[in-house]
N, C-alpha and C positions, 0 to 999 in steps of 0.2 A: 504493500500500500504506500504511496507517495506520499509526502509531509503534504504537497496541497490537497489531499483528499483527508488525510487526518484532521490537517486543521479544520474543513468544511463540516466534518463529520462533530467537531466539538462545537463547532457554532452551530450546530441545528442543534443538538442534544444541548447545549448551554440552556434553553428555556425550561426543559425536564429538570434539567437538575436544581436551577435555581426556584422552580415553584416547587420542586420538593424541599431544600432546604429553608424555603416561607415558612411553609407546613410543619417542620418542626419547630421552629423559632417560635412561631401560632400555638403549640403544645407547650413548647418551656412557659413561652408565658402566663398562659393559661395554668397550667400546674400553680406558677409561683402565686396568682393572685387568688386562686382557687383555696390553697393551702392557709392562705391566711384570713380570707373568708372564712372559711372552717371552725379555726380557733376562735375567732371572733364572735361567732354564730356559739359556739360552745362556750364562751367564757360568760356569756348573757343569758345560758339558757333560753335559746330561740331556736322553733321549729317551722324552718320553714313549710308553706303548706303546699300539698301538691295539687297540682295542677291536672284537669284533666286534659285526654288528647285532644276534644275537640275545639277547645278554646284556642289553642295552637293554630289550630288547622282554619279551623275560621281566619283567626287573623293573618294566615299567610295566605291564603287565597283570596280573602278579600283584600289586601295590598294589591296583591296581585294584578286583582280587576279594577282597582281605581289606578295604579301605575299605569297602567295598558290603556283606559279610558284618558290621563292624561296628557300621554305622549300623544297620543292619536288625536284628540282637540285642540291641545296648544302647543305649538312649535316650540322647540324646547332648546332654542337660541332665546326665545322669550321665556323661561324656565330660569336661566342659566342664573340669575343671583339669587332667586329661593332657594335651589339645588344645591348652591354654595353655600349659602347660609345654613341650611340641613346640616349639610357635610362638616360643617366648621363644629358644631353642636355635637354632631357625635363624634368625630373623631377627638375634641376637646373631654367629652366625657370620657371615651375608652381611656386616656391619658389620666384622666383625675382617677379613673379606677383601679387603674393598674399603680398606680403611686399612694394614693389614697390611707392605706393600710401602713404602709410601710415609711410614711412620709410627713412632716406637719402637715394639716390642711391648708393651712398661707400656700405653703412651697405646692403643693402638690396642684391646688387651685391657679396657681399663679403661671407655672411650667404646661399646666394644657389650656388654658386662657391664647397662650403665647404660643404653642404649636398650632392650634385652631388660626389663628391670623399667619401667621407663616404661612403654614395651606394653604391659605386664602391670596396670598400674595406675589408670595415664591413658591409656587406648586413643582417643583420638583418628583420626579419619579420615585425615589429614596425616598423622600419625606412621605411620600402618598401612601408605598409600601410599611412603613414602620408606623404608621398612622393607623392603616387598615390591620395590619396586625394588633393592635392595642384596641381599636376597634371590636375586631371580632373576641378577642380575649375579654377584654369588660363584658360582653354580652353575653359568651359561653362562660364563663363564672358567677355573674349576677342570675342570672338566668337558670342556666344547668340546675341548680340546686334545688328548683319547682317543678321538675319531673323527675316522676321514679323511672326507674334504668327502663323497664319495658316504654313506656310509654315513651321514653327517648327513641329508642328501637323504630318505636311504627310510626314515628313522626318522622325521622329522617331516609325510612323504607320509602314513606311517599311522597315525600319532597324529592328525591330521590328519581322516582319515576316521574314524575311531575317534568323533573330538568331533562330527562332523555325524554322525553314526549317536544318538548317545548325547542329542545336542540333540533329534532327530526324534524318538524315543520316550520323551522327557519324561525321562529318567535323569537329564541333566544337571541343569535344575529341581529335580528328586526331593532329589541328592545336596545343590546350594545351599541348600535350605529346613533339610534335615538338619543343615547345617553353620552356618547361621543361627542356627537355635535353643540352639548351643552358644556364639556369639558369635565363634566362629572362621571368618576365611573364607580360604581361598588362592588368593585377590584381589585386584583394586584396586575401592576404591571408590568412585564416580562420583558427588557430591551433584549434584541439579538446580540448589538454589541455593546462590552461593556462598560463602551464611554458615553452611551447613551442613559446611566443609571441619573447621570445629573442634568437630563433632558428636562427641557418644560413641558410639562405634565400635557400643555396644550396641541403638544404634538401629536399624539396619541387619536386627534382629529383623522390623522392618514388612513388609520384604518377603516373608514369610511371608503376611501378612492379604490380597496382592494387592489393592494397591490404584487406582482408576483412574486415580491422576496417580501415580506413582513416585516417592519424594526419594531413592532415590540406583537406578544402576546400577551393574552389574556386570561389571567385565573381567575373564576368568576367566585364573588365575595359570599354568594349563597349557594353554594352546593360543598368542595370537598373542605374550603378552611372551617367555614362555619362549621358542620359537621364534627370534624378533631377538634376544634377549640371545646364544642360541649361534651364531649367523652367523659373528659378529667372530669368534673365537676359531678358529671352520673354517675362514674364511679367512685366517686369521692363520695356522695349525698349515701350510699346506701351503711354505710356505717354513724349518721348522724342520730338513727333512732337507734343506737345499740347502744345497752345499759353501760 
């Protein structure tokens, strides 16, 4: 094999590898803020309460249907500073959660106040990623802990089918291209090369033009991170009632 076909062959598998090392870095984190949830929950004697499945499921299908009814009504270059302003709110909170425990509240308030306008400003690829990571972890930790382990199980079985239904008839595509042209993605961004990791996040519009070499992929924020970020926390939660 030639060094020019080795290197090619690293540059296409570079996106595998680096959305699986997301994926783990989405589990440390998630473990570490998980962990301390725990204690905290213990040291208060507090039970969380569980959650049935279909309250879940409601509200992710109906997201669903009002996201899809709103891309589809209003252009979502006219979207594009509600979308940010969303985006600034949760990625500031996955930040205040993930520090929250571990951190004063001043400091901890203060440091995702100040990554939330960052984002906002200097949207960076890196920052989006380390964002959405803290993101999806705040939410599989806070969360996690209000379903027991099955009902985790058949909520992520059908979301699950849900996103291979939704990939097969092009929805999923549909809604990424949508959400491209606003600059907002609920994402990780994959650059091909990796002096593209300190691209402005608004490049990411390209993928729109389909192009025959790609510079960045796309790891989408609700199927496999979210997924692993709430593991830990299901299986953390099922020793919370044990004496």
């Amino acid at each position: 094999m030639s060094l020019q076909t080795e290197q090619h062959t690293i540059v296409r598998l570079r996106p595998f590898f680096c959305g699986s090392l997301i994926l783990v870095l989405s589990q440390i984190v998630t473990f570490f803020v998980a962990f301390q949830e725990k204690d905290f929950l213990r040291e208060r004697d507090i039970v969380p309460p569980e959650l049935p499945l279909t309250l879940p499921l409601l509200y992710f299908f109906g997201a669903v249907v009002l996201l899809r009814l709103i891309l589809f009504l209003i252009p979502a270059s006219k979207l594009r500073i509600a979308l940010k302003v969303l985006f600034i709110f949760l990625f500031s909170w996955g930040v205040f959660v993930v520090l929250g425990l571990s951190s004063p509240i001043p400091v901890a308030s203060l440091i995702s106040v100040t990554c939330g306008i960052l984002w906002f400003f200097i949207p960076r690829v890196w920052l989006h990623n380390l964002l959405m990571i803290c993101a999806l972890a705040g939410v599989g930790s806070v969360f996690g802990f209000l379903f027991a382990p099955w009902t985790a199980i058949a909520l992520m079985l059908v979301i699950s089918i849900y996103d291979v239904l939704a990939v097969c008839f092009g929805y999923m595509m549909w809604m990424v291209k949508k959400l491209a042209q606003s600059e907002v993605l609920p994402a990780f961004i994959i650059p091909r090369e990796i002096s593209n990791w300190n691209a402005d996040l608004r490049r990411v519009k390209e993928i729109e033009d389909e192009p025959t070499v790609k510079e960045f992929s796309i790891l989408g924020g609700g199927i496999s991170p979210f997924h692993f970020c709430l593991w830990s926390p299901f299986s953390l939660s099922m020793d919370l009632w044990a004496p």
